[in-house]
Gaussian input, Z-matrix of N, CA and C with variables (Angstrom, degrees):
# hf/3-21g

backbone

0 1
 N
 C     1     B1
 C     2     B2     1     A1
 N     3     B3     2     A2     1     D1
 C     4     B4     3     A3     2     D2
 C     5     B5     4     A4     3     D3
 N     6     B6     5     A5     4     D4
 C     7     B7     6     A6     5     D5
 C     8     B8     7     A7     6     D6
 N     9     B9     8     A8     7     D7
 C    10    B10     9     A9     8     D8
 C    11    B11    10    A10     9     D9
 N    12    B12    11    A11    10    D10
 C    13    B13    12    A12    11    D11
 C    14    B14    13    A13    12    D12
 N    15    B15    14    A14    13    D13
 C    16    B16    15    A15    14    D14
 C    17    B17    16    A16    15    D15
 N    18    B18    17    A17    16    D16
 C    19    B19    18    A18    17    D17
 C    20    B20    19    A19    18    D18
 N    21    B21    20    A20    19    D19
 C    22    B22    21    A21    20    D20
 C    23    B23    22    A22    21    D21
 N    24    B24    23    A23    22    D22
 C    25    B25    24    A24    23    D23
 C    26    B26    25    A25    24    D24
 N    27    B27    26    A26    25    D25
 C    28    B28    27    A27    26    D26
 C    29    B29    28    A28    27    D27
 N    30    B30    29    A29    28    D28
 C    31    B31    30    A30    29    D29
 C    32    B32    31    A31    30    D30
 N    33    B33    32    A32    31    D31
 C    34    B34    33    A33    32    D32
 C    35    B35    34    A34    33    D33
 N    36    B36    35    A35    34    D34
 C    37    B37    36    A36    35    D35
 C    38    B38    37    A37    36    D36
 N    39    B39    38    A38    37    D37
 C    40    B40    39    A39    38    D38
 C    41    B41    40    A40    39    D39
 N    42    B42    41    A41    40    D40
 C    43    B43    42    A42    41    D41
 C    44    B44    43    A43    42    D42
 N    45    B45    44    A44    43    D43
 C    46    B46    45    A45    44    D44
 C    47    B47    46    A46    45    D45
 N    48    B48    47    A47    46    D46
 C    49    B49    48    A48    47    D47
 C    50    B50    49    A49    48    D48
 N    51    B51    50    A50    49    D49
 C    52    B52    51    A51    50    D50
 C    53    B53    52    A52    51    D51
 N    54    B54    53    A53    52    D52
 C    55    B55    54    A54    53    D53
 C    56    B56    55    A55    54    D54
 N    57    B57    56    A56    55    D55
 C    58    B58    57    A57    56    D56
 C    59    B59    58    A58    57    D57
 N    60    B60    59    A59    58    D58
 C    61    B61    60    A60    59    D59
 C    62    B62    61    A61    60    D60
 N    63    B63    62    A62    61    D61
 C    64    B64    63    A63    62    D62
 C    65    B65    64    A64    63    D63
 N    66    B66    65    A65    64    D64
 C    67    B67    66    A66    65    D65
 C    68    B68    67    A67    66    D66
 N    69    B69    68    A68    67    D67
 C    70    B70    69    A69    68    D68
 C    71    B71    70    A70    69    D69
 N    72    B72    71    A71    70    D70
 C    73    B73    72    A72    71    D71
 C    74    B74    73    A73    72    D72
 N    75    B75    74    A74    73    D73
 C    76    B76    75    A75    74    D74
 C    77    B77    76    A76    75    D75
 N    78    B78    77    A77    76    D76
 C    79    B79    78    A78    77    D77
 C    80    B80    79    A79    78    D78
 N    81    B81    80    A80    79    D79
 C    82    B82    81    A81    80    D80
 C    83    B83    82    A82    81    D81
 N    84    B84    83    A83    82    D82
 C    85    B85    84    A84    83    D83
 C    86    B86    85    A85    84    D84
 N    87    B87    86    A86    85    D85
 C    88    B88    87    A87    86    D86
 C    89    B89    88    A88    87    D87
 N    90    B90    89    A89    88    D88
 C    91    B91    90    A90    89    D89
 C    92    B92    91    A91    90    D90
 N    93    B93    92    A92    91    D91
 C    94    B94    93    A93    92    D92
 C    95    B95    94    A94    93    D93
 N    96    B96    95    A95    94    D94
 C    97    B97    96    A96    95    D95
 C    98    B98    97    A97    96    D96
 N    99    B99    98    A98    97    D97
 C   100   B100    99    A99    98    D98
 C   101   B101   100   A100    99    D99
 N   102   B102   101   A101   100   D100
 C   103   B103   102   A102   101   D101
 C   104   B104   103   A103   102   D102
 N   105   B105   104   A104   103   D103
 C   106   B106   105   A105   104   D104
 C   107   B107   106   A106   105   D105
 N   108   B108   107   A107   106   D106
 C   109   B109   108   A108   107   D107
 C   110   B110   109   A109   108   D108
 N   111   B111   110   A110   109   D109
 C   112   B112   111   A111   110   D110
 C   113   B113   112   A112   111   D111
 N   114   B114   113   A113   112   D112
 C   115   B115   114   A114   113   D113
 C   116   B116   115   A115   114   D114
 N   117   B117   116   A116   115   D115
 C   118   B118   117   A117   116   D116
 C   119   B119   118   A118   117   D117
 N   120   B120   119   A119   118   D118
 C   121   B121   120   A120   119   D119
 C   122   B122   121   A121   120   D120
 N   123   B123   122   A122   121   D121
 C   124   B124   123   A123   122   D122
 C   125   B125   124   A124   123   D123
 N   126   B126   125   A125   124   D124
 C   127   B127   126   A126   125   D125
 C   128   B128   127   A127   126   D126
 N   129   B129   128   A128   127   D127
 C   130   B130   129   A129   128   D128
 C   131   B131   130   A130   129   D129
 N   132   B132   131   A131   130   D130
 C   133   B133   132   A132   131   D131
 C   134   B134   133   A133   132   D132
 N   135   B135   134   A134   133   D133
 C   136   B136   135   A135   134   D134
 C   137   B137   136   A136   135   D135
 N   138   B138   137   A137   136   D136
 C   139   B139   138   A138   137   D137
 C   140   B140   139   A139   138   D138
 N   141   B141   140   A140   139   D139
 C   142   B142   141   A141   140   D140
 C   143   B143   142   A142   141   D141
 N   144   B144   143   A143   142   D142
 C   145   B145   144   A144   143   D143
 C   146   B146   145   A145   144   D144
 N   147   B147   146   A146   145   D145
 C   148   B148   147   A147   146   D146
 C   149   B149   148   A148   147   D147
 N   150   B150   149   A149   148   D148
 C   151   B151   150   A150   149   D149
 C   152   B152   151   A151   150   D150
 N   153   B153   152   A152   151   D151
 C   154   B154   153   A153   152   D152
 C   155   B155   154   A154   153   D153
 N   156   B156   155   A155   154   D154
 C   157   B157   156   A156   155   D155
 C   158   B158   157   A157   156   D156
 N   159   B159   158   A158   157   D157
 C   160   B160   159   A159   158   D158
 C   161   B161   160   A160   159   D159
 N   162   B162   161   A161   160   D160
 C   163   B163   162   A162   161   D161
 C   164   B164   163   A163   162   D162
 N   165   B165   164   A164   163   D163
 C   166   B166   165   A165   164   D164
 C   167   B167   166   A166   165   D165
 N   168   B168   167   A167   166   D166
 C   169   B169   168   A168   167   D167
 C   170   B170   169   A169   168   D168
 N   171   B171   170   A170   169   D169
 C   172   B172   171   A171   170   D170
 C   173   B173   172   A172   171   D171
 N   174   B174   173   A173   172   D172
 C   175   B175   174   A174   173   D173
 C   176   B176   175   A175   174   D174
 N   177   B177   176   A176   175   D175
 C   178   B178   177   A177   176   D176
 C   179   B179   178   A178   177   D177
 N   180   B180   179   A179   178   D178
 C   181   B181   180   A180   179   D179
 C   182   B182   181   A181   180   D180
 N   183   B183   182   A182   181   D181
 C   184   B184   183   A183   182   D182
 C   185   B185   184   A184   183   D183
 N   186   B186   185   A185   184   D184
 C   187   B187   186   A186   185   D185
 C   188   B188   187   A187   186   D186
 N   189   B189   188   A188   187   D187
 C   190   B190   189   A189   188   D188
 C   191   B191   190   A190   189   D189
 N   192   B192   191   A191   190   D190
 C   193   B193   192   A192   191   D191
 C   194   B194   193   A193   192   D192
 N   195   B195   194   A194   193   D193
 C   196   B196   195   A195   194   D194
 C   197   B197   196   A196   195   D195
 N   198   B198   197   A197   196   D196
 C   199   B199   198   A198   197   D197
 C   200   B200   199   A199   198   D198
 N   201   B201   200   A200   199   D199
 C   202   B202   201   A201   200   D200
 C   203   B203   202   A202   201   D201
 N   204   B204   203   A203   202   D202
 C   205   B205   204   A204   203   D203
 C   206   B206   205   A205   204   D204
 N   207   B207   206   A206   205   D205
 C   208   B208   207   A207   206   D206
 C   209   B209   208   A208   207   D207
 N   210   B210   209   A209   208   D208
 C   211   B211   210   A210   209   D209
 C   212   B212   211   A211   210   D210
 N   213   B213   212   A212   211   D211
 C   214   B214   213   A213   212   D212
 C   215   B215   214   A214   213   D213
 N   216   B216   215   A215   214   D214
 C   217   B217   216   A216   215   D215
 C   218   B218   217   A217   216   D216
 N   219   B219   218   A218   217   D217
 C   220   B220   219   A219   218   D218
 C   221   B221   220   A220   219   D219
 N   222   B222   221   A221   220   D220
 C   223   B223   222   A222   221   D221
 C   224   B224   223   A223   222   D222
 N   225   B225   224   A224   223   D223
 C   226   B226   225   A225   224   D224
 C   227   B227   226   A226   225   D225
 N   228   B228   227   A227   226   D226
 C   229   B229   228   A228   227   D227
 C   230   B230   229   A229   228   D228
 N   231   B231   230   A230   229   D229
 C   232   B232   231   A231   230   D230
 C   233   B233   232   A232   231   D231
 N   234   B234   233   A233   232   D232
 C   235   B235   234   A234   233   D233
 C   236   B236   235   A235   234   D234
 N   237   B237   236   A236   235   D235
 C   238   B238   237   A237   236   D236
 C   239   B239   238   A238   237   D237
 N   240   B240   239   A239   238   D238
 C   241   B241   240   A240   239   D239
 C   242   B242   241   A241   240   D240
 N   243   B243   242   A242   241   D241
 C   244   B244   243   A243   242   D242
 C   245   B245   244   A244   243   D243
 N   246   B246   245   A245   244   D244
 C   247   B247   246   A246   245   D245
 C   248   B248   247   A247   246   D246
 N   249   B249   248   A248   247   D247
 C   250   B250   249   A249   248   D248
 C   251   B251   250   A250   249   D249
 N   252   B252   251   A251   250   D250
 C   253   B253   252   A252   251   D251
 C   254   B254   253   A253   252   D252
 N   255   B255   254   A254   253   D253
 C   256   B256   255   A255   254   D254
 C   257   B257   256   A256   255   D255
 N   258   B258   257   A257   256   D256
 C   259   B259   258   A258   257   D257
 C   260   B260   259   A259   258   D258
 N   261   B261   260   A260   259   D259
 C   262   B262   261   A261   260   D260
 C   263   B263   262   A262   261   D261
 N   264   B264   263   A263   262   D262
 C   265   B265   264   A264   263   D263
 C   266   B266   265   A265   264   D264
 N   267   B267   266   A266   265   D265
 C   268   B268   267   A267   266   D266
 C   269   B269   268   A268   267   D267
 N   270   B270   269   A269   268   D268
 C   271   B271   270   A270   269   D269
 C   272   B272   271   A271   270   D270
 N   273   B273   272   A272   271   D271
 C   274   B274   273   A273   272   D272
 C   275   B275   274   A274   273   D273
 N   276   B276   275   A275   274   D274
 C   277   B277   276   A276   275   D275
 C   278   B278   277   A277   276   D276
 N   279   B279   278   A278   277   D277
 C   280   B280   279   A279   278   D278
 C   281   B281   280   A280   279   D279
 N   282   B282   281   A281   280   D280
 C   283   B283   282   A282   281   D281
 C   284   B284   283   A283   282   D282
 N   285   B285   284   A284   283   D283
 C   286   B286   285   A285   284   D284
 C   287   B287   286   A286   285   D285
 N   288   B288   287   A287   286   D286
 C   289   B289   288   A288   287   D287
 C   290   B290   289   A289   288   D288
 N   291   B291   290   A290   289   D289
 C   292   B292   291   A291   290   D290
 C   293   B293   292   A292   291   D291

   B1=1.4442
   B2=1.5415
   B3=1.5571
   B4=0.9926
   B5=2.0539
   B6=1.3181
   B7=2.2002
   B8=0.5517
   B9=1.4888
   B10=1.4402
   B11=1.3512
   B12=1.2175
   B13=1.3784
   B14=1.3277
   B15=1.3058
   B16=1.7216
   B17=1.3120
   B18=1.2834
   B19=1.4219
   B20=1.2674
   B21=1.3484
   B22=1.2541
   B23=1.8138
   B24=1.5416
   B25=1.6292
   B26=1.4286
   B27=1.7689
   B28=1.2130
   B29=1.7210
   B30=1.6331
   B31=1.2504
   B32=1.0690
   B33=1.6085
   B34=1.6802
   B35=1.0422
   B36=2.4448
   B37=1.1959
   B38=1.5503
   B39=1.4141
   B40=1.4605
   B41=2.0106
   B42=1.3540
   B43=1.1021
   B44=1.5578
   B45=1.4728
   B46=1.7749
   B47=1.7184
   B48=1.4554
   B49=1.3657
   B50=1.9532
   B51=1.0475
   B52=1.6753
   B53=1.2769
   B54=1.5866
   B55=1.1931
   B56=1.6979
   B57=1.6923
   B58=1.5480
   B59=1.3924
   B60=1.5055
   B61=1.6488
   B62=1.5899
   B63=1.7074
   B64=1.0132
   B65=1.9302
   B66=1.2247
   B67=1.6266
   B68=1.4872
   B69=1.1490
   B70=1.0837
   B71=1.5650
   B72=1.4259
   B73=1.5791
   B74=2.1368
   B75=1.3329
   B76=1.9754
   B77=1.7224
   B78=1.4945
   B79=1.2526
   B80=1.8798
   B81=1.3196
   B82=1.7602
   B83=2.0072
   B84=1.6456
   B85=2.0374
   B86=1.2132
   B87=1.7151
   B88=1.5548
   B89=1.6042
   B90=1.2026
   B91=1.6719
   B92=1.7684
   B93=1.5560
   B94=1.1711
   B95=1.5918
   B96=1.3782
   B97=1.8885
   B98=1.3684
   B99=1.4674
   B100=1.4627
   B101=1.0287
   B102=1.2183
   B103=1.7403
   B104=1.2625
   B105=1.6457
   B106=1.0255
   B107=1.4943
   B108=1.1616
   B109=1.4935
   B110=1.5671
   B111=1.3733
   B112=1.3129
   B113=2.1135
   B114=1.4689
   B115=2.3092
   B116=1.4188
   B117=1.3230
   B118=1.0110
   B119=1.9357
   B120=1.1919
   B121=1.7665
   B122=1.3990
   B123=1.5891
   B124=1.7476
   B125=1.2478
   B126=1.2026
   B127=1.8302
   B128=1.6391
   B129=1.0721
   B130=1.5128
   B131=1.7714
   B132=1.7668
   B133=1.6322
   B134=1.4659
   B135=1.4175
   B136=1.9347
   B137=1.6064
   B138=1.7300
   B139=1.9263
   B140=1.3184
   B141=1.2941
   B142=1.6899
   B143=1.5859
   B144=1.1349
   B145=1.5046
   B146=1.1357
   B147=1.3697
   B148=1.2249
   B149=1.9961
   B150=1.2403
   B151=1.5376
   B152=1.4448
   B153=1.3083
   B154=1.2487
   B155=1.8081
   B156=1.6050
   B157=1.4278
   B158=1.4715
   B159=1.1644
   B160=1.8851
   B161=1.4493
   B162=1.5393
   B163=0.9201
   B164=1.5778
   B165=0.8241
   B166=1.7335
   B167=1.3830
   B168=1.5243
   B169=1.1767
   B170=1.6346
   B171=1.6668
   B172=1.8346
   B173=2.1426
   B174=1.5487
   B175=2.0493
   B176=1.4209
   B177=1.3736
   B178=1.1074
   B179=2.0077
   B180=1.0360
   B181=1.5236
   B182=1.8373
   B183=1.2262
   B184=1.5420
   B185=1.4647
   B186=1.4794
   B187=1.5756
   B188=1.2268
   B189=1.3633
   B190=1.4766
   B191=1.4923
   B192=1.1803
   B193=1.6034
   B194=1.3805
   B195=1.7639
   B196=1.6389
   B197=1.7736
   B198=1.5363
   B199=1.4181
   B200=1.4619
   B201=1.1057
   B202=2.0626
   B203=1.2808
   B204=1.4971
   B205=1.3389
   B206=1.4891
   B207=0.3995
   B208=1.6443
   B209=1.4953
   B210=1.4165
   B211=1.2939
   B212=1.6555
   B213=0.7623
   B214=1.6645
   B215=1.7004
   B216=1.0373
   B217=1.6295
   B218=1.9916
   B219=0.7187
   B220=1.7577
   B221=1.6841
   B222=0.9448
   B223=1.6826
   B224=1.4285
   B225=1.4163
   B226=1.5631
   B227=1.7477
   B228=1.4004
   B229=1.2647
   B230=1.5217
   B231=1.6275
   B232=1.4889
   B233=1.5336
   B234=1.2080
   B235=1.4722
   B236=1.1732
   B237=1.7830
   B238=1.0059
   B239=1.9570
   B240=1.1851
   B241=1.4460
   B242=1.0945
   B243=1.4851
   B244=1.5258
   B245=1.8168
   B246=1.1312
   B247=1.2092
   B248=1.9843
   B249=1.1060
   B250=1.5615
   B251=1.7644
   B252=1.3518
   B253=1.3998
   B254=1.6479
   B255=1.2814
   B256=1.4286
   B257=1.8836
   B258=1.1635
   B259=1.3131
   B260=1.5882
   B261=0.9965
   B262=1.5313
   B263=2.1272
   B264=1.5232
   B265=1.3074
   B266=1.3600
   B267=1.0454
   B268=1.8865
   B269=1.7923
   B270=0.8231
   B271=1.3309
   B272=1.3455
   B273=1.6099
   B274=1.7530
   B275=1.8560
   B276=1.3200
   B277=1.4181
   B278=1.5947
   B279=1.4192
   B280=1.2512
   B281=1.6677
   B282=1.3260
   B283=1.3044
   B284=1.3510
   B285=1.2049
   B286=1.5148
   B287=1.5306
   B288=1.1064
   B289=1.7312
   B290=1.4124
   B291=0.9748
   B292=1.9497
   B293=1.5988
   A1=110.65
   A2=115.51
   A3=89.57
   A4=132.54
   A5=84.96
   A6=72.36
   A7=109.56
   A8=147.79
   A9=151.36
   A10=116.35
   A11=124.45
   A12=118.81
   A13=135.66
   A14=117.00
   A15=108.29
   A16=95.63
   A17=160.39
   A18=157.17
   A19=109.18
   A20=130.68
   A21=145.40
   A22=136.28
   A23=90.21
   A24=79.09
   A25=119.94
   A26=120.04
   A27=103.31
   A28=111.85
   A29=93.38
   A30=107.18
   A31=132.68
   A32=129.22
   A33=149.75
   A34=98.16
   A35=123.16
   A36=106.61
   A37=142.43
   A38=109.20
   A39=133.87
   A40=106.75
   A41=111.20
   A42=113.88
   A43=115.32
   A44=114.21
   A45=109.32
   A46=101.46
   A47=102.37
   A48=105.25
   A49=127.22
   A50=95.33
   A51=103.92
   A52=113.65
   A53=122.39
   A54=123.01
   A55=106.91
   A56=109.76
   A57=117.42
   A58=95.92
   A59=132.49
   A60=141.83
   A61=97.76
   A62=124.97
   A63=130.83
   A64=113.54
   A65=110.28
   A66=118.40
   A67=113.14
   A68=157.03
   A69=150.58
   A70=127.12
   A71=85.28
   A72=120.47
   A73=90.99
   A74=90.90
   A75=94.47
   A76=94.48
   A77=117.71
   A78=102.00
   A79=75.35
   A80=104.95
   A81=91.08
   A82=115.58
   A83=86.09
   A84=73.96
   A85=122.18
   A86=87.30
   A87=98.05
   A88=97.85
   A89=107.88
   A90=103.47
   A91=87.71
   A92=110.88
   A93=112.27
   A94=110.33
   A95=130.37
   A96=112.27
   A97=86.38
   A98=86.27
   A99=130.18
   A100=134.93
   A101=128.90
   A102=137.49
   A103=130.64
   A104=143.33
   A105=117.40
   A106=136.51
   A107=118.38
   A108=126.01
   A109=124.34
   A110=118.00
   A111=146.36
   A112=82.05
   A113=72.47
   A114=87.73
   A115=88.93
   A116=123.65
   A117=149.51
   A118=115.84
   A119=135.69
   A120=142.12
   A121=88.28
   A122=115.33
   A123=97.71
   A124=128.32
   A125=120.59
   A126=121.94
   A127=99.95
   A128=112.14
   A129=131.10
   A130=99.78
   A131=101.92
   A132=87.09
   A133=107.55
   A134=120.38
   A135=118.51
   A136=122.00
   A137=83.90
   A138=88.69
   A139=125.48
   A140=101.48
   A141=98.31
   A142=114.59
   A143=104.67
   A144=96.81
   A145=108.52
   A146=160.52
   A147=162.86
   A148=94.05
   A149=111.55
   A150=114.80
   A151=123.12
   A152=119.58
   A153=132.08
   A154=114.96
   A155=98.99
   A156=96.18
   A157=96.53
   A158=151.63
   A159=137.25
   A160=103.11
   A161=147.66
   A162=129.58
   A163=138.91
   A164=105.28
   A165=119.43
   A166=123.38
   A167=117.28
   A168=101.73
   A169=144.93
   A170=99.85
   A171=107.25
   A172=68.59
   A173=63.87
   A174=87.55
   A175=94.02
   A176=137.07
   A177=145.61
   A178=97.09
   A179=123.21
   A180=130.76
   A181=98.62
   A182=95.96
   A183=85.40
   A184=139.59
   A185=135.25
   A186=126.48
   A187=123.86
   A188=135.15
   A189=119.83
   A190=111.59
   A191=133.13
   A192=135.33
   A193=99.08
   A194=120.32
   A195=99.11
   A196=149.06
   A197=90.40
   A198=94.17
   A199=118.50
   A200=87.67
   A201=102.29
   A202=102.97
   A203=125.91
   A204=121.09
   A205=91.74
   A206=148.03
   A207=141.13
   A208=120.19
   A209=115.45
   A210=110.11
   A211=111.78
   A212=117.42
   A213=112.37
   A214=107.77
   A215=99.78
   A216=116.69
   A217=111.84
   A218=105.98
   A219=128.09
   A220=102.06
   A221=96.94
   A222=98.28
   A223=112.84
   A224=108.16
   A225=109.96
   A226=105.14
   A227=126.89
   A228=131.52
   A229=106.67
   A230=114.21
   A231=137.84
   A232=87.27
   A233=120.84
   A234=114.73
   A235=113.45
   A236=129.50
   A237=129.44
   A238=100.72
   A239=104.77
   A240=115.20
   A241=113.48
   A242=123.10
   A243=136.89
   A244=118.37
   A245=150.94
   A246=129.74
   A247=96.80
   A248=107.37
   A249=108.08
   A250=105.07
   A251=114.90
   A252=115.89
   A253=100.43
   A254=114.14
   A255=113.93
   A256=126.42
   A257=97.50
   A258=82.47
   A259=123.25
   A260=147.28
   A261=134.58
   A262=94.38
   A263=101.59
   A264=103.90
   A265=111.76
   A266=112.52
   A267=130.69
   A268=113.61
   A269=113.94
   A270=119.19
   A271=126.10
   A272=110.98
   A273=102.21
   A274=122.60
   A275=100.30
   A276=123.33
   A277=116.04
   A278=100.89
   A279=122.54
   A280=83.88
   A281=138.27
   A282=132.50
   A283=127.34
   A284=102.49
   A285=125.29
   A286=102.65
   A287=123.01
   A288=137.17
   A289=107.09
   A290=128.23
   A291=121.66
   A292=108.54
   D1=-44.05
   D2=172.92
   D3=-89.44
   D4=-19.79
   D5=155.40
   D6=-88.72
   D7=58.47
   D8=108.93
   D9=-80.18
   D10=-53.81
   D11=151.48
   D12=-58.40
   D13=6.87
   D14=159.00
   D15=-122.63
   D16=3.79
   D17=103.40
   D18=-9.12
   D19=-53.67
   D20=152.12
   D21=-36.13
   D22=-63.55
   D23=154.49
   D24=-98.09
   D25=19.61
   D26=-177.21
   D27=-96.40
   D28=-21.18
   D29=160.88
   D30=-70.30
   D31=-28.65
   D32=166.84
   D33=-47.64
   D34=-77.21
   D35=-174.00
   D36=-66.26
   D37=-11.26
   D38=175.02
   D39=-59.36
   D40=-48.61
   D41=-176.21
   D42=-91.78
   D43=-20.51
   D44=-165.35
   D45=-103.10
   D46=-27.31
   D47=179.39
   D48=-114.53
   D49=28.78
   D50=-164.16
   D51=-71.83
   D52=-20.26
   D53=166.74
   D54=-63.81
   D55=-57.80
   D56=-177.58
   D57=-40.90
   D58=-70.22
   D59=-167.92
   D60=-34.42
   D61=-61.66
   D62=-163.29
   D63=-66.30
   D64=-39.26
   D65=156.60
   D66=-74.13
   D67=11.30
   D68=99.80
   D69=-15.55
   D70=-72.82
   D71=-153.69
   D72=-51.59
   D73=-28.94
   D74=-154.32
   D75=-67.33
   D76=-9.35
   D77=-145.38
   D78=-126.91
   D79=-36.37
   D80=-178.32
   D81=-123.53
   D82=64.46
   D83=-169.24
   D84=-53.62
   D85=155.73
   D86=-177.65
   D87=-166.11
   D88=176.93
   D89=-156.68
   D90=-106.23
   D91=158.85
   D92=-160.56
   D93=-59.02
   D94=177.19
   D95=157.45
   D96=-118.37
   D97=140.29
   D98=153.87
   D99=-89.79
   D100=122.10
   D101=168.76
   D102=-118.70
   D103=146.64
   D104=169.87
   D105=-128.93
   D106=124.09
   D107=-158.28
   D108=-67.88
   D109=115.50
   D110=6.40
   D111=-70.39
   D112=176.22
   D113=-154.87
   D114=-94.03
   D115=149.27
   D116=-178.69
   D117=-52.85
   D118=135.45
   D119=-135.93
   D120=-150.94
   D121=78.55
   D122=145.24
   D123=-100.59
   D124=141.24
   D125=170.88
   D126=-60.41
   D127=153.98
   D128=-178.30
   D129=-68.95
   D130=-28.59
   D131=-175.19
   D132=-81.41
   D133=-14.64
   D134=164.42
   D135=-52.52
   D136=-62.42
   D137=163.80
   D138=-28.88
   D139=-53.34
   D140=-176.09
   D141=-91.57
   D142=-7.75
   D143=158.98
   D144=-87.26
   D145=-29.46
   D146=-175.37
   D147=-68.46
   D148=-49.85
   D149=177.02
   D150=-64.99
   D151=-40.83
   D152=175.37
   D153=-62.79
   D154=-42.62
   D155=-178.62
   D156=-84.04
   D157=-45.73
   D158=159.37
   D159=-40.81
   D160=12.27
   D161=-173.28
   D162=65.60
   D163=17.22
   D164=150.63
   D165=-70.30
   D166=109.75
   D167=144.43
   D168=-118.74
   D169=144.68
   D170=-149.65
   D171=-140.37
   D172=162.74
   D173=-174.70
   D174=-98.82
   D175=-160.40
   D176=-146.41
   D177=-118.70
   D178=-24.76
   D179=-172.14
   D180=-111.76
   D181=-48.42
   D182=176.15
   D183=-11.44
   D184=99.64
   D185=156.62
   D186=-15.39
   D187=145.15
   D188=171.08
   D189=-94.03
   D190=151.62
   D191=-172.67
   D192=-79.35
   D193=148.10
   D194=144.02
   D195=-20.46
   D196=-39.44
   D197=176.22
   D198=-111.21
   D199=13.82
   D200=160.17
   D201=-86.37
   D202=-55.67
   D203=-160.38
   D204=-79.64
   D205=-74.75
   D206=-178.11
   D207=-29.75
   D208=-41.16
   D209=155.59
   D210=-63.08
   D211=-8.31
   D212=-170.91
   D213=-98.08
   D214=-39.47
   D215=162.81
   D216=-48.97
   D217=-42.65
   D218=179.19
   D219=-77.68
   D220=-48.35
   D221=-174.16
   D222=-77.85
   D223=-47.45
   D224=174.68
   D225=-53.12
   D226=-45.30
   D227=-147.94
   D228=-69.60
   D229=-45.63
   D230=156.48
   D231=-42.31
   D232=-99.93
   D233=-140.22
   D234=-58.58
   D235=-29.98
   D236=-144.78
   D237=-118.58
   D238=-36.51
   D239=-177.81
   D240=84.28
   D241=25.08
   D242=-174.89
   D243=-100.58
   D244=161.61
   D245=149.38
   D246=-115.12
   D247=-8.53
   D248=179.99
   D249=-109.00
   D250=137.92
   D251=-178.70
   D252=-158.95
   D253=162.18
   D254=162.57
   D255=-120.71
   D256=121.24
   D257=-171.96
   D258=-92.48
   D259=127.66
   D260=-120.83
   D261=-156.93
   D262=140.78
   D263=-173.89
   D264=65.55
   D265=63.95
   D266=145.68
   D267=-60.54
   D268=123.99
   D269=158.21
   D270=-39.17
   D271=121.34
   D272=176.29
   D273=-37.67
   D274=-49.93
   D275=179.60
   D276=-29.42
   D277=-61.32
   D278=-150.85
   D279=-83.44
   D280=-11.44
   D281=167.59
   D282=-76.12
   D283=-10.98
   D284=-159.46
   D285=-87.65
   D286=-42.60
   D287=162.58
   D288=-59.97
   D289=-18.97
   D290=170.70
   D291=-78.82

């Protein structure tokens, strides 16, 4: 439900404001974002297979670092053509450290 609701306004501002986006864009480029409708659902155990084969190594409960998730952001975008995704089924464990 809720990546459906930012599918929602990602689709709202894409269509009501694309001129505003495009006068932006002149002064701060950046490549368009992409999403995909309904939005993209990985299990936490894909993530880390997606990380492991880029060469990361993280254990199976492990948190992801800043520059894990960000590598994962990059990787999804290649494979998936997305810059929005959800990553879904975290490990109890890795909750336990928050």
């Amino acid at each position: 439900m809720i990546g459906n609701m930012f599918t929602y306004i990602f689709r709202g501002l894409k269509n009501n404001y694309s001129e505003l986006i495009k006068t932006v864009g002149k002064q701060y480029p950046a490549d368009d974002f992409t999403f995909l409708d309904p939005p993209l659902r990985l299990d936490f155990g894909q993530g880390l297979k997606m990380l492991r084969e880029a060469g990361v190594e993280i254990g199976d409960e492990d948190d992801l670092s800043t520059p894990q998730e960000k590598l994962l952001g990059k990787l999804v975008k290649v494979k998936y053509d997305t810059d929005f995704y959800i990553l879904d089924k975290y490990p109890l464990a890795g909750l336990r450290s928050i």
